[in-house]
N, C-alpha and C positions, 0 to 999 in steps of 0.2 A: 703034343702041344698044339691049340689050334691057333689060328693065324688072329693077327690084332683087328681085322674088319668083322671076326666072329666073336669076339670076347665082347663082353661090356664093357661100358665104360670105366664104369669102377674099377674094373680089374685089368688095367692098364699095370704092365709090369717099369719099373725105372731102369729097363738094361737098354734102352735104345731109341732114340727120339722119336716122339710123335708130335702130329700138328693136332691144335686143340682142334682147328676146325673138323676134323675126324671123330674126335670123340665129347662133341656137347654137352652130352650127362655125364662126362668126369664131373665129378665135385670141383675140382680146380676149371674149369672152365666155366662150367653153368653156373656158378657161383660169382664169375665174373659177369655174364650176362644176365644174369640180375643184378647185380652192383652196378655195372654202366646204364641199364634200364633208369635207374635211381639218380644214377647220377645227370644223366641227361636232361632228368624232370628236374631237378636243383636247379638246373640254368636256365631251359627253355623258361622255366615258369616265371624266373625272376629278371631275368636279362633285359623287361621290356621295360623294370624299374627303374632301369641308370639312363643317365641325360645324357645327351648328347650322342657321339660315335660309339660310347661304352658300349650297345646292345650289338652292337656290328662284332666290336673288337672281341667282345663274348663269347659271339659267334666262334670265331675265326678258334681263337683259344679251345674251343670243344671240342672243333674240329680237329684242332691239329693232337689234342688228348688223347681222342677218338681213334684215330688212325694207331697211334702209337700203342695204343693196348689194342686195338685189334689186331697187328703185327704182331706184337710179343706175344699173345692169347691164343689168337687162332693160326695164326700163318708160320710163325716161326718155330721148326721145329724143336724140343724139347721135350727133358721126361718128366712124364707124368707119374705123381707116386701112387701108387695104389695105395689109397686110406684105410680099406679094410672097413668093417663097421665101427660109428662111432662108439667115443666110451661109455661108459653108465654112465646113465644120467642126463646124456648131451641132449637127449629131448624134452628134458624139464626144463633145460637149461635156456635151450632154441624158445622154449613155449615160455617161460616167463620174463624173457628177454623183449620178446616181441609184447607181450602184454603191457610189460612197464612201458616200452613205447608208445604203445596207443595211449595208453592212461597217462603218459607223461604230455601228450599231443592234447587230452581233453581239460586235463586241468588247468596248462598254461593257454589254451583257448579263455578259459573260465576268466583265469586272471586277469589275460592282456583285454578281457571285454569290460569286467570290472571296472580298471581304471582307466580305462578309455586309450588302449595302444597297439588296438588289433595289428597296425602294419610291423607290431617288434614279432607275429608268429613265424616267419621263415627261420629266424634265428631259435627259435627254441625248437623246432622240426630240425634243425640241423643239430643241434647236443643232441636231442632224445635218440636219434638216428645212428650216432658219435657213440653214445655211451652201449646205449645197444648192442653196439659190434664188440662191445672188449670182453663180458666173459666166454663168446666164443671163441679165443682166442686159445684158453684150457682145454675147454668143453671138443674141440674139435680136432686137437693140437694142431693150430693153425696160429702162428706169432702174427701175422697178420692181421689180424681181426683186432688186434692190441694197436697197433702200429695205425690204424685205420681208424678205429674210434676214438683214440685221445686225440689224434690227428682233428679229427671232424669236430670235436665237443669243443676242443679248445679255439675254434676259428668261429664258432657258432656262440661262445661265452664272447670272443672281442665284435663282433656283430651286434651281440643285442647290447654289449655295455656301449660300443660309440651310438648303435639304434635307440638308445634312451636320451644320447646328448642330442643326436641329429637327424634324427627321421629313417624313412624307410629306405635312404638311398645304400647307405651302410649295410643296413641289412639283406639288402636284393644282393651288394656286390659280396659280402660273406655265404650267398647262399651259393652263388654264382661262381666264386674258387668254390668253393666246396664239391661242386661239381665235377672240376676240372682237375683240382689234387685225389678223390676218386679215382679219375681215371689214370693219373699216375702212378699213383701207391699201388693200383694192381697190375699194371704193368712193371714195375719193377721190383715186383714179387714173384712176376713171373718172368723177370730175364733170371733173378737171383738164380744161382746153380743151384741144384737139386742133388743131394748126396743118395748115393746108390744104397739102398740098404738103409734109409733114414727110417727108423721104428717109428708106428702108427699108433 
């Protein structure tokens, strides 16, 4: 058996804790820093839309998100399941997932220029991003990815509906949690215990 600084990532066994920061290209990690990468852009981009201290207090809130999945992620040790490869399919599933995303990105571009409401696009980059995540949830056996996009779609649907009554401030501050329940949801995915032996 060789030693866990020789193995892949992937092939992280669940008999004994590891720190994600050891093993970056687990799926359960890398996966996360791509999601925090995304999630960060949610806020940073938007945060500079709310009046007054909100862009401060934004701050502060990312931060303190921030920390918190990268403790649970990287630093705190836990097992990693080995995923094995995904199931059939999960790369039609990855590719047409992402595709309705952009398409979903270009069309309500189209719309919101149509009727004249470009500032409601954070909100709809937020569902399209939301819905995205939920049939990897099967596709990957990852319940997360479920918990994650109804998560995101639903706070991106109350964005752009109060963003139609009231302007762009609704909508920066929807992009802006968005960012920051991200970074929670995977943090407490990855405190959740990990069952020995969970099938892949």
């Amino acid at each position: 058996m060789t030693t866990t600084r020789q193995r892949p990532a992937a092939a992280v066994t669940a008999g004994r804790p590891h720190r994600g920061i050891r093993h970056l290209l687990h799926p359960q990690v890398l996966g996360v820093l791509i999601g925090g990468a995304g999630a960060s852009a949610f806020v940073h981009v938007n945060r500079g839309l709310l009046p007054g201290a909100w862009p401060t207090v934004a701050l502060l809130a990312w931060a303190a998100a921030l920390l918190v999945c990268a403790w649970s992620v990287l630093l705190r040790p836990r097992r990693l399941r080995d995923v094995g490869p995904p199931r059939p399919g999960a790369g039609v599933v990855y590719t047409a997932s992402v595709a309705g995303m952009l398409a979903a990105f270009a069309v309500g571009r189209r719309v919101l220029d149509a009727v004249d409401r470009p500032e409601l696009m954070p909100a709809v980059v937020v569902v399209a991003v939301g819905l995205h995540f939920v049939p990897f949830a099967r596709a990957f056996g990852a319940p997360v990815f479920g918990t994650l996009g109804w998560t995101l779609a639903a706070i991106g649907v109350a964005g752009l509906l109060l963003g139609v009554v009231a302007g762009a401030v609704p909508v920066a501050a929807a992009a802006v949690v968005t960012g920051v329940v991200m970074l929670l949801l995977m943090a407490l995915d990855a405190l959740r215990p990990e069952p020995v032996g969970r099938p892949t």
